[in-house]
N, C-alpha and C positions, 0 to 999 in steps of 0.2 A: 403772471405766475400760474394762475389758473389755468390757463388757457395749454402753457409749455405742460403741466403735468396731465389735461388730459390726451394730448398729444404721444407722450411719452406711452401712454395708454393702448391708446388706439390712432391706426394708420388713417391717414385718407382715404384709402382706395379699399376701410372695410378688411384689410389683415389682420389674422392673429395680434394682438399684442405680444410684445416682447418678452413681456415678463411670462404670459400662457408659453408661449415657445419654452420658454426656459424649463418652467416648468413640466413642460411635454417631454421635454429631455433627460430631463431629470427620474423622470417616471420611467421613462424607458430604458434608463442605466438602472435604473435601482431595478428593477423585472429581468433585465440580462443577468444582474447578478445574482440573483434568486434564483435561477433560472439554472444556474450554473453549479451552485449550492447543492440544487436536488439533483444532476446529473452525476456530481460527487459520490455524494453518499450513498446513489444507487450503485456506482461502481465500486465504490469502497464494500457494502454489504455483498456484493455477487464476489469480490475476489478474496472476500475473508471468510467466504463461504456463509455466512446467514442468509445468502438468499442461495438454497441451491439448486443444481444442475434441473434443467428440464422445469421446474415451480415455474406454475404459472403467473405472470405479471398483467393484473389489468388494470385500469387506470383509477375506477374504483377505492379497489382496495388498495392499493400502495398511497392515494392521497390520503383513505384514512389511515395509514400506518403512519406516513409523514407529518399527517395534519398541514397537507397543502394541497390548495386547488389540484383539478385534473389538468388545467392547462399546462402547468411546468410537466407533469409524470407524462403526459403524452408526449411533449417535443424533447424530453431525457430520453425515452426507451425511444425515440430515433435515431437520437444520439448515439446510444450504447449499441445500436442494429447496426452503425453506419462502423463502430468499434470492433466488432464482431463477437463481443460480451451478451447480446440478447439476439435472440432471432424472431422474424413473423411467419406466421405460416395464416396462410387465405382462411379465414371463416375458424381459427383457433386463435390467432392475436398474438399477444408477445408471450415468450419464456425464457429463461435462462438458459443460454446453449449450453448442451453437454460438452461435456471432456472428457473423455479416457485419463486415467491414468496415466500410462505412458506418457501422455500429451502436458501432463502435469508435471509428471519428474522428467521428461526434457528439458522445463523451463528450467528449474532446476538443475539441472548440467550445465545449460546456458549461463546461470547467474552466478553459478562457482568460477567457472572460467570471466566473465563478466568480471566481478566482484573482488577477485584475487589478484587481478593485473590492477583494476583501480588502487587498491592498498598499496601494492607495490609504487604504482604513480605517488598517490599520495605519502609515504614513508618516503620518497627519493626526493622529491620536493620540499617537504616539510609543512605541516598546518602551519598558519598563520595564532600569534599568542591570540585571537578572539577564539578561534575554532577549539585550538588546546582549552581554552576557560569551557565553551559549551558543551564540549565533547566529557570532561570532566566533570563536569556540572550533570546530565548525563548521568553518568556512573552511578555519582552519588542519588539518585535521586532512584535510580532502580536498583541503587544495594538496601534502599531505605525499605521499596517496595518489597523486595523480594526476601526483608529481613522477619517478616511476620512468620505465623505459623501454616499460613494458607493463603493463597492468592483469589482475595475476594472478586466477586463480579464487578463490585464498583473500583476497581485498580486496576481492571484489563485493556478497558480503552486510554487509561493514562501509559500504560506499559509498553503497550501496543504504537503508539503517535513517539518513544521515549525510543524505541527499536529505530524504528523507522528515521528517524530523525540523526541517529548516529551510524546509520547507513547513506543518508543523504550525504554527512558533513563528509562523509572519506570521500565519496564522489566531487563534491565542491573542491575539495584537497589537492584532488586527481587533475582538476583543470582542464577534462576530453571529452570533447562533444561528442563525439563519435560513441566512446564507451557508454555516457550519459542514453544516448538515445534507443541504444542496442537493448540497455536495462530496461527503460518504458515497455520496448517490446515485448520482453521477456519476461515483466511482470504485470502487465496486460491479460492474465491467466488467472482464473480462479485460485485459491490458495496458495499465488508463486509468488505475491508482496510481501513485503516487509513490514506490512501494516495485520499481515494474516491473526483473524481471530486465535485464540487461545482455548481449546479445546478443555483442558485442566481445570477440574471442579477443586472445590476450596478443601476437600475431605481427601484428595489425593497428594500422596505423600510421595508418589513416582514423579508426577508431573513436576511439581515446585523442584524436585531433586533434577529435574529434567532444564527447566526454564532459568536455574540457578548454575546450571552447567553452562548451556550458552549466554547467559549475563557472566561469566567469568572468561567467556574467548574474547567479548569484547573487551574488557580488562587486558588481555594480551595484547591483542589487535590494535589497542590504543599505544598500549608500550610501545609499542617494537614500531609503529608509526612515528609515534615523537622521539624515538632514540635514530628515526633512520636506519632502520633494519626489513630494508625492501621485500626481500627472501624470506624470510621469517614472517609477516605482516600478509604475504601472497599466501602462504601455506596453512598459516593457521585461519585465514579466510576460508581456505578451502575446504578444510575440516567443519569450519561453521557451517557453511552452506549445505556439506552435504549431509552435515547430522538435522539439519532442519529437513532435508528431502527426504529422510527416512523416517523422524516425526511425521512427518505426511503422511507418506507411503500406510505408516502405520495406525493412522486414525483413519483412511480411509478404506483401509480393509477392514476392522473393525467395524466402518457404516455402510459394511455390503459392497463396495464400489470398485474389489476388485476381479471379479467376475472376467469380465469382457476382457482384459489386458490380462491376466494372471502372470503368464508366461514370462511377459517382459517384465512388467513390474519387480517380478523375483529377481528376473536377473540385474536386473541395476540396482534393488538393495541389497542382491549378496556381493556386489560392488564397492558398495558404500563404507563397509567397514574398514576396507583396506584402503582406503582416502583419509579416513578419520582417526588412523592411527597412528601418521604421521604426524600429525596437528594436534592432540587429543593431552598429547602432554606440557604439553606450554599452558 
């Protein structure tokens, strides 16, 4: 017995043990998935705008912002370089690549048209009764948030992951790969996710009036999905989408950023209103 467990141990010919192996494997699944974690949340912070345009990214500081070795923060901002989310430049290191304007309310054109045929898919199909429960579930949970008097800092990234999540579910609904992937593309853009930070301090009485208007197109959005009203479900998407790209539009002139594009950027938010007035009454 003795004999068979130091066996099991160690090989004849001097190899690893079995169990080391194992555990080597082990180690190097759990490091990929680390590894993956900080690749996230670095692109999650650069598309919701906390890390922005042009900020410089060194390895440094970002592990102690993450409180993770430098190893992960160096092979993520490869990652994010290879995405075209960060860039390097020789003897300057990594930054957050800039974006025009323009380039931002693109996506945004993108994800209304994007976003409006998925509904449509998803309403002609019909969710499935799970998705109707989570999508519902959902609701309630950002009528709950958005029932206070101010949208606290600690309720933004619940609100935020609570969006995003019942933008997922109509795409699951939708069942098109094709559409599915176009969206990655198009929200591959600083502030053109669905996960986008929340500009709105707890003392603004515009913003919540603002965030409480589209938390009630989702309300619609949902209806007219689970009643099977394709037409209606494509349209008032559209109006969502493009009252988020004039949110945009409008907080980042506010932080100087519309300088360089003016021109255009004007012209596609004096666009915008006449999209969102079709949609605006549902």
């Amino acid at each position: 017995m003795t004999s068979s467990k130091v066996q099991s141990r160690t090989s004849f010919d001097g190899d690893r043990s079995p169990s080391l192996t194992v555990d080597r494997v082990q180690e190097q699944q759990s490091n990929l998935v680390r590894q993956q974690m900080v690749v996230n949340q670095i692109r999650e912070m650069i598309l919701a705008g906390e890390l922005g345009a042009g900020e410089k990214l060194t390895e440094v500081s970002m592990s102690e912002r993450m409180g993770v070795s430098r190893t992960p923060i160096r092979e993520a901002l490869i990652v994010l370089s290879e995405e075209g989310l960060v860039e390097y430049r020789l003897n300057r290191g990594y930054s957050v690549r800039e974006f025009t304007i323009k380039y931002v309310l693109d996506a945004y054109i993108t994800r209304e048209a994007i976003e409006s045929v998925a509904c449509r898919l998803a309403a002609e199909k019909g969710p499935s009764e799970d998705v109707r429960a989570e999508m519902k579930a959902l609701l309630i949970d950002a009528d709950r948030i958005l029932s206070q008097g101010g949208l606290k800092d600690e309720y933004k990234p619940a609100l935020r992951e609570n969006n995003h999540r019942f933008h997922q579910l109509i795409f699951q609904t939708a069942d098109n790969e094709v559409l599915t992937q176009a969206l990655q593309t198009a929200t591959n853009i600083p502030y053109s996710s669905s996960r986008v930070a929340h500009w709105f301090r707890e003392d603004d009485p515009d913003g919540l009036y603002s965030l409480r208007a589209f938390h009630a197109q989702h309300h619609a959005i949902y209806k007219a999905i689970c009643n099977g009203e394709g037409y209606r479900a494509e349209t008032i998407m559209r109006g969502h989408i493009a009252n988020a790209a004039e949110q945009i539009r409008e907080q980042l002139v506010k932080a100087g950023r519309l300088d360089e594009t003016a021109q255009a950027a004007e012209a596609h938010g004096s666009a915008a209103p006449a999209r969102r007035g079709s949609a605006a009454k549902d």
